[in-house]
C-alpha positions as CSV (number, residue, x, y, z in Angstrom):
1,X,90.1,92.5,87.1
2,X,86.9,94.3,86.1
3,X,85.4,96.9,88.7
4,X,83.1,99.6,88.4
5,X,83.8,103.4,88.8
6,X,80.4,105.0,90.7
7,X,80.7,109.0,90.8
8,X,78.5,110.5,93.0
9,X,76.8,114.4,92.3
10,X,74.3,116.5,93.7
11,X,74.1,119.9,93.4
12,X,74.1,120.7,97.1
13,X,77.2,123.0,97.3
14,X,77.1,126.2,99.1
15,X,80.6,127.9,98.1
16,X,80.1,127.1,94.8
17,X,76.3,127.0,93.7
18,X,75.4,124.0,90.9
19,X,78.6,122.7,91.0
20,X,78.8,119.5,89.1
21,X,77.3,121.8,86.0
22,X,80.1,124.5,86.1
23,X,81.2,124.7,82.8
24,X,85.2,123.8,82.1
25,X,86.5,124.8,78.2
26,X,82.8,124.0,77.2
27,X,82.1,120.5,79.3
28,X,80.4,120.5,82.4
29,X,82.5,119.2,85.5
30,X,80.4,116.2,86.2
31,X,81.0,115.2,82.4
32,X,85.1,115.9,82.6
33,X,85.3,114.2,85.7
34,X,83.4,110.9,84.0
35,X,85.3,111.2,80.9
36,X,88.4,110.9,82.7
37,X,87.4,107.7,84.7
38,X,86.1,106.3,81.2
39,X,90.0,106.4,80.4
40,X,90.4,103.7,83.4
41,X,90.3,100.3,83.3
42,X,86.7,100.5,84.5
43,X,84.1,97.9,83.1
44,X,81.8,100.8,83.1
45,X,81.3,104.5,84.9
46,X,78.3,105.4,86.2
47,X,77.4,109.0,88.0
48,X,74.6,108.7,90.8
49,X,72.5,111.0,91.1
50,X,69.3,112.6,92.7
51,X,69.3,115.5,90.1
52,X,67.3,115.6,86.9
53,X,69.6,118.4,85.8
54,X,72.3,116.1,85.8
55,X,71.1,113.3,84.7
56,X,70.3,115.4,81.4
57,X,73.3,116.7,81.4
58,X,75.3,113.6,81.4
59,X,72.6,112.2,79.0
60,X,73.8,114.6,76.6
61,X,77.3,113.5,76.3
62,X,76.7,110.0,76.5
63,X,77.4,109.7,80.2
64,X,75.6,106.9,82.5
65,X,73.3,107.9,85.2
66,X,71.6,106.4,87.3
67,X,69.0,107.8,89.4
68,X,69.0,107.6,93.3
69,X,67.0,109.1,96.5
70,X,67.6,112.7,97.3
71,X,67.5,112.3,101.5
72,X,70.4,110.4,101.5
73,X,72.9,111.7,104.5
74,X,75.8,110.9,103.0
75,X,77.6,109.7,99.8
76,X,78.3,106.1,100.7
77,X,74.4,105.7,101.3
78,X,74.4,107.0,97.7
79,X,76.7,104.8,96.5
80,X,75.3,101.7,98.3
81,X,71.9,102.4,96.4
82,X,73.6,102.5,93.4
83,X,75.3,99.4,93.6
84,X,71.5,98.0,94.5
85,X,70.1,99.6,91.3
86,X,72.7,98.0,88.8
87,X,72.7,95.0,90.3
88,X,76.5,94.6,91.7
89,X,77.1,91.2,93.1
90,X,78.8,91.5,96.8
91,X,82.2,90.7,95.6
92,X,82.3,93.3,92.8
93,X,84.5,95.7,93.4
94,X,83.6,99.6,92.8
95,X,85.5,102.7,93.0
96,X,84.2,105.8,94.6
97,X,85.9,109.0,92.0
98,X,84.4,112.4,93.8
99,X,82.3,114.6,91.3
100,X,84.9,117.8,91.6
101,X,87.8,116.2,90.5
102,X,88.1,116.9,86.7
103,X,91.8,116.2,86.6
104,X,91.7,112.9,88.6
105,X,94.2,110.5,87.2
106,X,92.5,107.5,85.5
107,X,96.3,105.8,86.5
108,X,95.2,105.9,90.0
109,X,91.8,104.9,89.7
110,X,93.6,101.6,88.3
111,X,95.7,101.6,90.9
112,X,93.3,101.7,93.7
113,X,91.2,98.8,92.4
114,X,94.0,96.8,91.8
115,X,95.3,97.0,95.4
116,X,91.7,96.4,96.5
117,X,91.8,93.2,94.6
118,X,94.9,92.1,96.2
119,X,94.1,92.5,99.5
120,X,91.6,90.2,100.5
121,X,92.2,91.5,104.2
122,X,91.3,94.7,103.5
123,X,87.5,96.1,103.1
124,X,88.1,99.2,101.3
125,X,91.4,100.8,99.3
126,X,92.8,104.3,99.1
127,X,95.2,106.6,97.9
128,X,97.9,108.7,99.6
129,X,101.2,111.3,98.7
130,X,103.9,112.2,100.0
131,X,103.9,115.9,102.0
132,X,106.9,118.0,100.6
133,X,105.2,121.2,102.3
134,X,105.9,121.8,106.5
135,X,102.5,124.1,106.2
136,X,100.8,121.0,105.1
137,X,101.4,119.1,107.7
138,X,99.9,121.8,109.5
139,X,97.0,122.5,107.8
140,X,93.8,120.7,109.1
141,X,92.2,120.9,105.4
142,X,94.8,118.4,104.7
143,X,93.8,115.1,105.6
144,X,96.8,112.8,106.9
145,X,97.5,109.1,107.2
146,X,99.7,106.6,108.9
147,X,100.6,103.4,107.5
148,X,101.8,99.8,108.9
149,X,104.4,98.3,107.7
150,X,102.4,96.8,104.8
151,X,100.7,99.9,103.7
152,X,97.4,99.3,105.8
153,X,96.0,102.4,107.4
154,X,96.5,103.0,110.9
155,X,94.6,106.7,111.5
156,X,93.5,109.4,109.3
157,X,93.7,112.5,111.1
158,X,93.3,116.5,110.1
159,X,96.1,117.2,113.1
160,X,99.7,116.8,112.1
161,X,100.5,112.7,112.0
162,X,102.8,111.5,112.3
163,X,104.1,114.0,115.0
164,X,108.0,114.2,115.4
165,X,108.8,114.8,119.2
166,X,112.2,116.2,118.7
167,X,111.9,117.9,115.4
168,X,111.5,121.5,117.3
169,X,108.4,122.6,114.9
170,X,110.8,121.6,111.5
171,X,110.3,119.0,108.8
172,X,112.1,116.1,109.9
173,X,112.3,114.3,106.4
174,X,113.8,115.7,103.2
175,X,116.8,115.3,101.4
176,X,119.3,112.9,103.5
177,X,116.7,112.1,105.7
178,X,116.3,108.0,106.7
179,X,112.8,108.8,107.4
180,X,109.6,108.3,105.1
181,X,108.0,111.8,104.9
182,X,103.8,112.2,106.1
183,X,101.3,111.3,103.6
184,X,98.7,113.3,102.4
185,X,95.6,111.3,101.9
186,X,93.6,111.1,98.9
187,X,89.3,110.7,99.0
188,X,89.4,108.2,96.3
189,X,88.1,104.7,97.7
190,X,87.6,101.4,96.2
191,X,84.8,99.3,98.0
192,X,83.7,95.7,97.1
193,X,80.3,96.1,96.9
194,X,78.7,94.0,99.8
195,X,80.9,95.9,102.8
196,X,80.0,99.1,101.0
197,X,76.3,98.2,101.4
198,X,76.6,97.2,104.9
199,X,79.2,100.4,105.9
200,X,76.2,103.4,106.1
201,X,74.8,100.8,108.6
202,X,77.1,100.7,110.6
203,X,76.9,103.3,113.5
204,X,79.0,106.2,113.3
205,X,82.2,106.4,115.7
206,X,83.1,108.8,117.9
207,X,86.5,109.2,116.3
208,X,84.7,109.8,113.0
209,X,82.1,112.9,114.4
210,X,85.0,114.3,116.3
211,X,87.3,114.4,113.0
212,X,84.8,115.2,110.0
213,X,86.4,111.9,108.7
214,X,84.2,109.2,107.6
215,X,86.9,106.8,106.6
216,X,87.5,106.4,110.2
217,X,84.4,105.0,110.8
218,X,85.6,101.9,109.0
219,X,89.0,101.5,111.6
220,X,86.2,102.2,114.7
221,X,85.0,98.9,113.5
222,X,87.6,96.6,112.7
223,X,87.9,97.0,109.0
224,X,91.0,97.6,107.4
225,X,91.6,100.2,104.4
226,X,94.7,99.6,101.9
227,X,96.7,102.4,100.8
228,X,98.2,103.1,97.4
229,X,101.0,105.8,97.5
230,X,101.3,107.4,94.7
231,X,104.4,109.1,93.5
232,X,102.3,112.9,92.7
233,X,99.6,114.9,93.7
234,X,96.4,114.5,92.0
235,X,95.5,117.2,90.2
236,X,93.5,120.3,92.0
237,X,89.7,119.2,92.6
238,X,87.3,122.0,92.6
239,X,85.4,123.5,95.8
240,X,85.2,127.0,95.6
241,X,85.3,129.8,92.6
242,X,88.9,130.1,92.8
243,X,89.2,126.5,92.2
244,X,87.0,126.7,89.3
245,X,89.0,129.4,87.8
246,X,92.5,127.5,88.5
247,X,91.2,124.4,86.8
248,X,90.0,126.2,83.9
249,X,93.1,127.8,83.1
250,X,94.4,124.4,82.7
251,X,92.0,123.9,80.2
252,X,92.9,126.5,77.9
């Protein structure tokens, strides 16, 4: 099953200025994050761009780049230009890795486009794991999801889902528990290419603006998103200094 991994990078970040170029045990991110999808199964990896900066940058360590427009409003409008620009036939299937993940599992990234291959019903694929921390749950920086019965996405949600009536404030899964614990959703998303051109068109939902959740604009319209559950937490991605500085430590 070939598929194509499209990482998207701008250096728009205001907690942590120039991102993509921070350096990490003498590699920028942007590069680490590619090198580590270029251990995938990926036919190719590709970053998109609207930064010269970058583009040199990956240039220098033999990292694809293609160029896109810099007024796009989000990154699936980058990605479906990319898609235009090398050509991806609507049945292709790509895989969206975010540009701060330097420790991103090139495991997963197979995983993802393999489920996305399987499941013709589904438009898009994702990842989830388990929550082993109550505070977690709690915390609306963690983005959770619910499943069907066949791993299909019902909701993604930043409020504690599922939410256990009886449970008096406490985890209700653990150890000797019959029930599965919440999942933790992962922003790593496998597209075929032709709904991932026709998704920025589609208008946003209310569900979406009212979460910060652009996944949800999908389930708004009647597509369904596949979810891989993997059995650990991706490693830390990188938003703010202190992230930067945790990841390099890893490094060393």
């Amino acid at each position: 099953m070939s598929f194509t991994v499209l990482i998207p990078a701008r250096l728009a970040s205001t907690r942590l200025p120039d991102k993509p170029l921070a350096d990490i045990a003498g590699i920028p991110m942007i590069v680490r994050v590619a090198q580590r999808a270029l251990r995938s199964g990926a036919a190719r990896v590709v970053v998109a761009t609207d930064s010269p900066r970058i583009a040199d940058t990956c240039a220098a360590f033999q990292v694809t780049t293609v160029m896109t427009h810099a007024d796009h409003p989000s990154g699936s409008d980058r990605l479906a230009e990319a898609c235009k620009l090398l050509q991806l036939g609507d049945n292709e299937v790509v895989v969206n890795v975010q540009g701060d993940e330097p420790l991103i599992n090139p495991a997963l990234i197979d995983a993802v486009a393999q489920l996305l291959a399987d499941r013709s019903d589904c438009a898009m694929a994702t990842a989830a794991h388990a929550i082993s921390a109550l505070a977690d749950l709690h915390n609306p920086n963690v983005v959770k999801v619910v499943l069907d019965a066949r791993n299909t996405a019902l909701y993604f949600s930043r409020a504690p889902i599922p939410a256990a009536r009886d449970a008096g404030g406490q985890a209700w899964w653990g150890a000797g528990s019959a029930l599965p614990p919440p999942l933790r959703h992962v922003g790593i998303y496998a597209y075929r290419t032709g709904f991932l051109r026709q998704f920025p068109t589609l208008p946003q939902a209310p569900l979406e603006q009212l979460e910060a959740l652009e996944q949800l604009r999908a389930l708004w319209h009647g597509h369904r998103i596949a979810v891989h559950i993997s059995a650990d937490a991706p490693g830390p991605g990188v938003d703010t200094p202190e992230d930067l500085e945790r990841v390099r430590r890893l490094f060393v």
